[in-house]
Structures are given as structure tokens and as C-alpha cells.
N, C-alpha and C positions, 0 to 999 in steps of 0.2 A: 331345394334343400331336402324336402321329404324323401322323393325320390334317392337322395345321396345315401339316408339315412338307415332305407330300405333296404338298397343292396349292398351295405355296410353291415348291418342285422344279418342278411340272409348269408353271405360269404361267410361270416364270422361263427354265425350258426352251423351251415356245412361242416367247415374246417375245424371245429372243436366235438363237435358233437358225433361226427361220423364214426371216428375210433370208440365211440363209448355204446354206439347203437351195435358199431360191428361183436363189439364186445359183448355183446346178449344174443350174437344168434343173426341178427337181421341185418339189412342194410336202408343206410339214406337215401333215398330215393331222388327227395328233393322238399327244399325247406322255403316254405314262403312264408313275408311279413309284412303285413296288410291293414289297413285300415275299414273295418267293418260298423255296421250300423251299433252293435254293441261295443266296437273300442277296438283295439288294438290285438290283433291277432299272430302270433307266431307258430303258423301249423308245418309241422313234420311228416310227410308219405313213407310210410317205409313199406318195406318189403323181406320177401324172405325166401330162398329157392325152390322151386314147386308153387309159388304164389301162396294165396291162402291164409291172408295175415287177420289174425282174429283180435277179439276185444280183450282178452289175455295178454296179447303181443304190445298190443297200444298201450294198456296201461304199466307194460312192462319197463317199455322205453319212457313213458311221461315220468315214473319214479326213478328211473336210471340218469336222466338228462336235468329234471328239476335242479337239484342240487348244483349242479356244475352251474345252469342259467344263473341261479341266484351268486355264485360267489365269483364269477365271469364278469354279472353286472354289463352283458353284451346291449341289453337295451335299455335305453335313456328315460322309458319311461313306463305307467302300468303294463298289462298286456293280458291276453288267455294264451296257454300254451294247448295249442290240441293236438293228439298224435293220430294219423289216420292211415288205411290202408289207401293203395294210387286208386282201388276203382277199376271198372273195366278199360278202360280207357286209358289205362297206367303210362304217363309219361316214360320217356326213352330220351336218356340224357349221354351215356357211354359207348361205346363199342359193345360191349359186354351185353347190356339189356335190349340192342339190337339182333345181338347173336340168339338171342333167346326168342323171338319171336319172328326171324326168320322162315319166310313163307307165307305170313299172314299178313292183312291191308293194316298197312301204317296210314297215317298223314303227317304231311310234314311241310311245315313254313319255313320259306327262308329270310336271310337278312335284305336279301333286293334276288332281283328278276336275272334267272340262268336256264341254261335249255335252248333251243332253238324247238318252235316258239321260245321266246321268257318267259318264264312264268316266275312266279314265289308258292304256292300251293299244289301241292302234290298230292295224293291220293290215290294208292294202287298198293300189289303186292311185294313188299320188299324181299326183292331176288338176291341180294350182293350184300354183305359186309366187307369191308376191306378196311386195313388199318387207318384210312386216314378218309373213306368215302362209304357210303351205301349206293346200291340200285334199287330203283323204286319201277317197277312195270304199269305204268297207268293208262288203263284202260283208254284203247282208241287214241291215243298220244305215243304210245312206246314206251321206252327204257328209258330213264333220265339215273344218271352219274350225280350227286349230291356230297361235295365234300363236309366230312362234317363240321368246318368252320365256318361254311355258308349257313349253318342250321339254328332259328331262332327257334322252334320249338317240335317237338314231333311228339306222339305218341302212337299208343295203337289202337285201332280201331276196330271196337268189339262188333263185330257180327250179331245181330239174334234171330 
């Protein structure tokens, strides 16, 4: 049931809140809703083209978005709403934010084992967007083909 709960919250949050973020400038990156040691959290990643998303921006979208959580009434119970930048490590959820980082080491999980070997864990530099796949180059394995409906989770992987 929690579980159900959760990506009930988080779909519901996407789907309402994305036009209102786009609306200020930035974009949803991706909205999670969690259960932490202090209570109930519904945190928001956004972004904004060129990266670069500051404490201006957070607090921009937490005032823009409040209002709407409160009279939406999307969660059943308290919560903290926190609005944050992705991070170096910025999730990569679209075609769009694969296109952008393009050339540079993703990692990427999948939903079960593809490839020859199989594998689910990928880690290399992403060579290929294509509308409905990436290519991922990993190191000493090759090239692997990645549809993106095999894709449980990917981001990118910051170098230092």
C-alpha cells in the first residue's frame, strides 16, 4: 500500500506541477516521495538550461508550487516539501537530458539483463541518442544499444 501511495504522490506531483515549474524558467527533473527519519518528504530536482540551479531558483519554485500542493491536496498526509538542484550526478530521465550530456560517462540500470554478455549495469560514455534508444561505450565490454524502455534508472556521472 505505501508503495502504491508513493507513486501515486510522485506521478500526481510530475503531472501537475511540471507546467507550473516550466512556467518560472526551469524544468522537473524528477519528484520523489519518501519516507525519512524526520516524516514525510516530497522533494522536487529541477533544473534549468546551462545547469546552474541556485538557492533563488529553489525557493522560487517551493513558492510557485506550494499553493497548488495545498489546494490539489495530492498527499494524504503531513509532509516537508523540499525543492533541490539534480547534483552532479543529475538524473537523466528523457531523450532530451540524454541529448545534453552526450559524450560524457552516464550509468545506467536496467529493468533485467540485455546485451550479450547480459548485463543490467552499464557504465561508459554515452555515444548514441536515438528516439527510442541510447549507446553506451563501456569500457573493455563495447557498445551496448539500451532501449529506453528497458531503463530503470540512469544518470550522469560526474568525473573529478
Amino acid at each position: 500500500m505505501a508503495e502504491n501511495i508513493k507513486q501515486t504522490v510522485e506521478a500526481r506531483a510530475q503531472e501537475l506541477l511540471e507546467p507550473i515549474v516550466a512556467g518560472e524558467g526551469l524544468e522537473l527533473l524528477e519528484v520523489e516521495f519518501l519516507r525519512e527519519r524526520e516524516g514525510w518528504v516530497l522533494r522536487l530536482f529541477i533544473d534549468k538550461p546551462g545547469g546552474r540551479v541556485g538557492l533563488d531558483e529553489c525557493s522560487q519554485v517551493s513558492r510557485a508550487v506550494d499553493t497548488v500542493l495545498d489546494v490539489e491536496d495530492i498527499v494524504p498526509h503531513e509532509y516537508n516539501l523540499e525543492v533541490s538542484s539534480p547534483g552532479v550526478n543529475r538524473p537523466l530521465k528523457k531523450p532530451v537530458h540524454f541529448e545534453r550530456v552526450k559524450g560524457q560517462t552516464v550509468k545506467v540500470k536496467t529493468f533485467g539483463p540485455i546485451g550479450e554478455p547480459p548485463r543490467k549495469n552499464f557504465t561508459g560514455t554515452l555515444t548514441e541518442v536515438a528516439a527510442d534508444a541510447i549507446a553506451v561505450d563501456v569500457e573493455g565490454a563495447g557498445s551496448f544499444r539500451i532501449p529506453f524502455k528497458d531503463i530503470a534508472k540512469a544518470n550522469l556521472e560526474f568525473e573529478f
